[in-house]
N, C-alpha and C positions, 0 to 999 in steps of 0.2 A: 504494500500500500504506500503511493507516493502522497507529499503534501498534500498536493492537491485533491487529491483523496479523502483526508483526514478529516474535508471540511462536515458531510453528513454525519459524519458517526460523534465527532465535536458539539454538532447544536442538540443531537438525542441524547446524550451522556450528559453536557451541561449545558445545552440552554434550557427555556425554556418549557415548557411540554407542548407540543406542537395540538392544534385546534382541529387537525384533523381536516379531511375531506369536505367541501363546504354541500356538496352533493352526492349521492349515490343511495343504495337500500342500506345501507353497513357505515351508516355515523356513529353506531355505536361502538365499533373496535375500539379498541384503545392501545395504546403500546404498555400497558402493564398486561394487560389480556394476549396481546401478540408475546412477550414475554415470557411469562407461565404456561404458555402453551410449547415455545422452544425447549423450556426447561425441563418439560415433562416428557417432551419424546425424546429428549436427550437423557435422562437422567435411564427409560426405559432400554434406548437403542443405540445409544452412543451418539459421538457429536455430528457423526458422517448422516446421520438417519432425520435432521432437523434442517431438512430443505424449506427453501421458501411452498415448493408446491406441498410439500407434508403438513407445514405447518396451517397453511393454507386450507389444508384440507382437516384438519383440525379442528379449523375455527368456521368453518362450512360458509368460506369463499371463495373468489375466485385467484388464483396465483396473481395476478394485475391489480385485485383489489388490494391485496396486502402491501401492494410494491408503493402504493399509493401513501403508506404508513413510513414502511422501511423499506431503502432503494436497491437493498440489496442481502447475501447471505452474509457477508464482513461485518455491516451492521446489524443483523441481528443476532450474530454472534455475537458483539460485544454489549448489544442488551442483556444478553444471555447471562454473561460473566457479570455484568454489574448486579444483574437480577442473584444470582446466582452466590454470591460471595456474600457470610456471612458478617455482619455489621464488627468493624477490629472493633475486640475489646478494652476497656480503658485500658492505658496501661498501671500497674498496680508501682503501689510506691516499693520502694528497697531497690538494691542493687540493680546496675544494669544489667548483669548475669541471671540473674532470677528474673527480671522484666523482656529477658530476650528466650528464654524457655520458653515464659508463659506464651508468647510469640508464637516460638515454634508448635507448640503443640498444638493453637486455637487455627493455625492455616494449615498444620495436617487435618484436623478434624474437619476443616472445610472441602479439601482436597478428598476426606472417604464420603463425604456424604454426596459430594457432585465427583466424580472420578475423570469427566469430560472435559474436566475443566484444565487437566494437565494438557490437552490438545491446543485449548484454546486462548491459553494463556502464554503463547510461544510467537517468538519472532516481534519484529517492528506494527505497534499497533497502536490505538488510541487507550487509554484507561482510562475507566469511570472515578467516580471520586469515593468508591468504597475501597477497589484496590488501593489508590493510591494513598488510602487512608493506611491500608496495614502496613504501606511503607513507611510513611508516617512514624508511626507508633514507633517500628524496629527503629530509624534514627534518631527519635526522640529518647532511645533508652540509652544509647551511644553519644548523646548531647554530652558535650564538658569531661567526655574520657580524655583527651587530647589530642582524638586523630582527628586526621585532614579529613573534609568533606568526602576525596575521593577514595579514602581509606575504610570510614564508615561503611559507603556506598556497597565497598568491595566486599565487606564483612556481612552485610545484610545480603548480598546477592551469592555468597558462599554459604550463608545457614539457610535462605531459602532454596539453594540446589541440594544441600541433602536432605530438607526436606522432600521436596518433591520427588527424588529417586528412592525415596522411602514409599511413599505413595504409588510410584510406577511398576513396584514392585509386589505391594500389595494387591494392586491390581492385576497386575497378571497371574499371579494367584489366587486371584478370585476373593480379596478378602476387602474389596470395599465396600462402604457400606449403605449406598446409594441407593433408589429405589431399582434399580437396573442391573447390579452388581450382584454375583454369587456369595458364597461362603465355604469356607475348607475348615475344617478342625485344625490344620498344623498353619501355621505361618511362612513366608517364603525361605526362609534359613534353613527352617526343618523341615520343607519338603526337600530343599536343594540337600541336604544330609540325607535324607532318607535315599534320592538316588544316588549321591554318590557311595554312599553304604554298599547300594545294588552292585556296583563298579567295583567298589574295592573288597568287596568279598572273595573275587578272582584275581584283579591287577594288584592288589594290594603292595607287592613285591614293588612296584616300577614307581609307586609315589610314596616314598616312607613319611616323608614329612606332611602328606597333605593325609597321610593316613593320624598321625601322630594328633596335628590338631583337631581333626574332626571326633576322634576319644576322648581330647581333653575335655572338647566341647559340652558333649553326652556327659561325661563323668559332672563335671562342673558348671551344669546348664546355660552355656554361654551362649545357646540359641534364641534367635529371635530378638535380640538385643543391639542389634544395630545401628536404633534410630537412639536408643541413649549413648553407644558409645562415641558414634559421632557427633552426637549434639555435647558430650561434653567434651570429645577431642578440639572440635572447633571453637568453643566458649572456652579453651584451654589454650587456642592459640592469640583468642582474641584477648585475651587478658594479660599476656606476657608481651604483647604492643600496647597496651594500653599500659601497663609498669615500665616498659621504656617509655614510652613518649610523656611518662610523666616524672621521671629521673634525667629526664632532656638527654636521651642518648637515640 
């Protein structure tokens, strides 16, 4: 999407609420209703399944009436994501490590309840003022550590990528929690254990050490634990910049 581009999805995200059709049988669409209706075959079918004509057919008009609302699939996708993203929660007082947790885990839990939204949240796009709200909040918890603007930025855009590949991963295991999304008893760690078990029961011999850790693992329940030990590896890096930049080294 180039600038010029930008301009429709711009005035539906933040201007106004647009008045609609001055004529037709269908004055009464609304783009909350065009909306929840994306969100609902998405949340069922994925984000590929939330055509202008699906949606259209949805709301029992015709593909051209809609277009009349929204000019296009781009913007209704990012109706979708605004529609879609749960309101950031305050940020709570205490530390910025404990304000950037609660961070993470309130945009995973957004991430399992809408799973489409890892789709749709990718590449050069317009944001609504809810996303850009939960960025927000993450720099606000990094105000006055002492990093640079562009250091911040970097720290917030490295804890929301392991978030998200926590999520991608959930998903393809089937364990989001969306109305569209399956369910497995095991998690992605311990099915990936489970098959490599099936492997190393015979090749065992030719990987000792990937045999080694996945025993430890089992013996010392280290499955499934991913998304805390990266969440504190990276609150781990980000706080040993933050003790230099405030020792001025």
């Amino acid at each position: 999407m180039t600038s010029e581009q930008w301009g429709p999805a711009v005035r539906l995200l933040w201007g106004p609420p647009p008045a609609g059709p001055a004529r037709g049988p269908k004055r009464g669409l609304t783009l909350e209703g065009i909306t929840r209706a994306g969100i609902a075959i998405a949340d069922a079918e994925g984000l590929a399944g939330a055509s202008m004509q699906r949606v259209a057919a949805e709301l029992a008009v015709t593909k051209m009436a809609l277009y009349r609302y929204v000019p296009g699939k781009a913007e209704l996708v990012a109706l979708m994501v605004e529609g879609a993203m749960p309101a950031a929660a305050p940020s709570p007082d205490g530390p910025w490590r404990e304000r950037l947790e609660v961070w993470a885990r309130g945009l995973l839990a957004g991430l399992r309840l809408h799973p489409w939204l890892l789709e749709a949240t990718v590449g050069v796009r317009v944001m609504g003022p809810r996303e850009l709200e939960w960025m927000e909040r993450a720099l606000a918890a990094l105000d006055g550590c002492g990093l640079t603007g562009a250091e911040a930025m970097d720290a917030v855009v490295l804890l929301a990528g392991h978030v998200r590949g926590i999520a991608e991963q959930e998903r393809a295991a089937g364990r989001g929690t969306g109305p569209g999304a399956g369910s497995t008893e095991q998690g992605p760690d311990a099915q990936l254990a489970a098959m490599l078990g099936e492997v190393m029961r015979t090749h065992g011999e030719r990987f000792p050490a990937l045999g080694a850790a996945l025993a430890s693992a089992a013996e010392h329940g280290g499955q499934d634990q991913a998304l805390e030990f990266g969440l504190g590896r990276i609150l781990d890096g980000i706080e040993l910049l933050v003790t230099r930049r405030t020792a001025g080294t």
